[in-house]
N, C-alpha and C positions, 0 to 999 in steps of 0.2 A: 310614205304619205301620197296620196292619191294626187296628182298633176289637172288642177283645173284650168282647165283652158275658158276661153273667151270665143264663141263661133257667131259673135254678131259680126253683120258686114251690111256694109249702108249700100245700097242697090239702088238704081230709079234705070229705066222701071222694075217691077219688082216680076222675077220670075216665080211661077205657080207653079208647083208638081203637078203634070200629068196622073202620076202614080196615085197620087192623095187623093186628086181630084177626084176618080176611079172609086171610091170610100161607097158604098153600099151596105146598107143593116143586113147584119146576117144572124143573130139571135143575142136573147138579154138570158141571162142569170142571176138566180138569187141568191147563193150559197157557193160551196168549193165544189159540194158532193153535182153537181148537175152543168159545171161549166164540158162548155163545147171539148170532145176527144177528136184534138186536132193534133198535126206537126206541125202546124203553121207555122213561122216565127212571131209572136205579138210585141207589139209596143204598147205599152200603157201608162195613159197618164191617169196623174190623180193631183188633188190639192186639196184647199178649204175651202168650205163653200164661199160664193163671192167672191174665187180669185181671177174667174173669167175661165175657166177652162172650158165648158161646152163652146164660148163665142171661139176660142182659138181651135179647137175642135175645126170649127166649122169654119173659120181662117184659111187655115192650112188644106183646106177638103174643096174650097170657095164652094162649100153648099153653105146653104142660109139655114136648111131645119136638120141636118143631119145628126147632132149630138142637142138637148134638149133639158135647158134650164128649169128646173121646179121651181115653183112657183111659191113654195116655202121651204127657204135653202136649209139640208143637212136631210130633209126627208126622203128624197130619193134614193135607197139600199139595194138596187140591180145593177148588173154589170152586164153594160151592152156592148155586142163584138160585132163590128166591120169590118168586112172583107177589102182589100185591094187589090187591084191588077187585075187582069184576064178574069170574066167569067167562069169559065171552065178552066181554068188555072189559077187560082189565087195568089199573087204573092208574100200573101201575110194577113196581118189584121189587126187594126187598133183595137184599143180596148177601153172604153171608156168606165173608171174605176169611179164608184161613189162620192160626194164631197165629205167634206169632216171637218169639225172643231167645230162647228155652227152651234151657239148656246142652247138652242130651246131644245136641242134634243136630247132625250132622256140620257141619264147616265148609263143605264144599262143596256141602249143601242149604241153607244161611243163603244165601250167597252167590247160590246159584239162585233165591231168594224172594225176594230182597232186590232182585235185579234183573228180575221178573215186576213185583213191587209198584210199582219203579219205572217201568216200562212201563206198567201198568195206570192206576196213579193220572195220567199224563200222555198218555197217549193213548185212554182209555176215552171216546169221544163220550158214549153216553147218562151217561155221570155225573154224577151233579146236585147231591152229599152226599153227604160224609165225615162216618161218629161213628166216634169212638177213644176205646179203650175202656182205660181205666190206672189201678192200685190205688192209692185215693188214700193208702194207709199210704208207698206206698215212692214216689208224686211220677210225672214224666215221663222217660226214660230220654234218651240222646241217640239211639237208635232210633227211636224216637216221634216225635220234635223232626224227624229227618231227611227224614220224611214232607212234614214243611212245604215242604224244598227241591224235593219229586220233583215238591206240588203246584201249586207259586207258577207251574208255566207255563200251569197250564189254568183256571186260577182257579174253582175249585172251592170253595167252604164248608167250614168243618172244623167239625164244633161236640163239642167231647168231654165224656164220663160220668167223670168221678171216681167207678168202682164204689167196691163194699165199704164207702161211708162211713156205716154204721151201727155198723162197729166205732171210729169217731171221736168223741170229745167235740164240742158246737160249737165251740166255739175249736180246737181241731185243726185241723176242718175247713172252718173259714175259713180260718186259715195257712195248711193245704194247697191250697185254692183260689187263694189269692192268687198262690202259689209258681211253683204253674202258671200263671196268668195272666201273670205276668209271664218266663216261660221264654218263652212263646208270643208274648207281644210283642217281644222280645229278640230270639228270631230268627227270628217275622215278617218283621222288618225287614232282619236279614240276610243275608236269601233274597231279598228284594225281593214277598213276597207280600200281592199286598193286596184278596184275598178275605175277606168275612166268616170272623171266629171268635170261637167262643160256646163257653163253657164250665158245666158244673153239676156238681154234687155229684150221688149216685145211689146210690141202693140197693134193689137187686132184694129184699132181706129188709124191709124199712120200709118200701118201694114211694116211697121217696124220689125226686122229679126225674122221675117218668113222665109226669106230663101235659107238665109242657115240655118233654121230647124227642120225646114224641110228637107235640106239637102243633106243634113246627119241623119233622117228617120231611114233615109232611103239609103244613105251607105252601111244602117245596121241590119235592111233589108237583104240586101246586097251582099253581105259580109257573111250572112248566116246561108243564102244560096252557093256561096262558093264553097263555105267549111262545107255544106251536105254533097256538095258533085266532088270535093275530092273524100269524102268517105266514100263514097261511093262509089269512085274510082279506083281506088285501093280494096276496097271488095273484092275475096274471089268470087270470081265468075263459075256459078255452080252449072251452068246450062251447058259447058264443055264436056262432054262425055273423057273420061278417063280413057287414055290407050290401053290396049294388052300388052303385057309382055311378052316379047319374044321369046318361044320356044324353044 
C-alpha cells in the first residue's frame, strides 16, 4: 500500500522558491502528438475546474498572471509548459494540465480529456511529479481518485493541495485531510499503486502549505538531476581512444 505522508508544515514567514519563482512560458499544446521533445523532468498539475489550481500555479511561482483561469471553467483544452531555472539551462518544467469534471462541457470533450490525461499521466517519459489540486470543502471526487489508476503504471509521485482550506476551521480541515488520506490509500491499493503519496492542506489566500509543496517540487527536481549525472557517470566514456596491443 502506498505510504502517504503529510508535507504540510506551518512556517511564518513563509519561504518562496527561487526555483518556481524563475517559472517562464515556454510553449502551450493541444494534443500528445505536438507536446514539446524535451528531457526535461516535468511536474504537472491537474484537477477540476474551480479547484484554484491556476491561483496556486501562480502561488508557488509568486507571479500574479503566469498560469491563466478561463473565464468559462472546463473550456480551456491546451497544455501550457514553463520553464524553470537558468535561461540557458533549464531545470525542468511545470505543466499546467487542462481542468475537468466542470458540467457544461460536452460529453464527448470529457471523454477526449479523460482519455489524453490517461495517455499522458502513463506514457509521459520526463514526468517526474504529479500535484492535484481539489477543494478541500467538497473532498476527492472519483475523477480525481481515477488518476491513481491511469498513474499506478508509471509510478510517478502524486502529492495533492487540499486548496481553499482557509475557508475551513482546523478541525474541518483535519477531517478533510484525513478523508482524503484515506480515499487515497483505499484505492492506492486498489489500483496496485505503490509510488509515493503525500498530501497537505493549502491555501493560496493564507499562503498556507507553500513551502512544503514547494520544497517537494524541487526535491523531485533535484532527485531526477542526480539519477541523470549518475547515468551519466556510469556511462563509458567513448572519447578514450582504445590502446594498441603490444606486439
Amino acid at each position: 500500500m502506498a505510504n502517504i505522508g503529510n508535507s504540510s508544515r506551518s512556517v511564518s514567514p513563509v519561504r518562496f522558491s527561487p526555483l518556481l519563482h524563475s517559472a517562464r512560458f515556454m510553449v502551450t499544446s493541444s494534443n500528445m502528438d505536438n507536446l514539446p521533445a524535451t528531457s526535461l523532468p516535468e511536474i504537472a498539475f491537474v484537477g477540476r475546474s474551480n479547484a484554484g489550481k491556476s491561483t496556486a500555479i501562480n502561488t508557488l511561482c509568486q507571479q500574479r498572471q503566469l498560469a491563466f483561469a478561463s473565464k468559462t471553467p472546463g473550456r480551456t483544452q491546451h497544455i501550457n509548459f514553463f520553464a524553470v531555472g537558468p535561461k540557458d539551462s533549464p531545470s525542468g518544467l511545470l505543466v499546467d494540465l487542462p481542468g475537468y469534471g466542470y458540467a457544461a462541457v460536452a460529453k464527448t470533450d470529457k471523454k477526449r480529456w479523460q482519455l489524453f490525461l490517461a495517455q499522458y499521466l502513463a506514457e509521459r517519459g520526463p514526468l517526474v511529479g504529479l500535484v492535484l489540486l481539489a477543494d478541500s470543502r467538497l473532498g476527492l471526487t472519483d475523477i480525481d481518485l481515477s488518476l491513481l489508476e491511469f498513474m499506478a503504471p508509471a509510478s510517478v509521485p502524486l502529492h495533492v493541495l487540499l486548496t481553499k482550506s482557509d475557508k475551513l476551521n482546523r478541525q474541518e480541515g483535519q477531517r478533510a485531510a484525513q478523508a482524503a488520506r484515506d480515499q487515497l490509500a483505499q484505492h492506492a491499493q486498489a489500483v496496485g499503486m505503490t509510488a509515493p503519496i503525500s498530501l497537505q492542506l493549502f491555501s493560496a489566500t493564507k499562503h498556507t502549505g507553500i513551502e512544503g509543496a514547494s520544497q517537494l517540487i524541487e526535491s523531485w527536481l533535484a532527485e531526477h538531476r542526480s539519477q541523470a549525472a549518475a547515468a551519466h557517470d556510469a556511462a563509458p566514456d567513448s572519447t578514450v581512444p582504445a590502446q594498441d596491443e603490444a606486439g
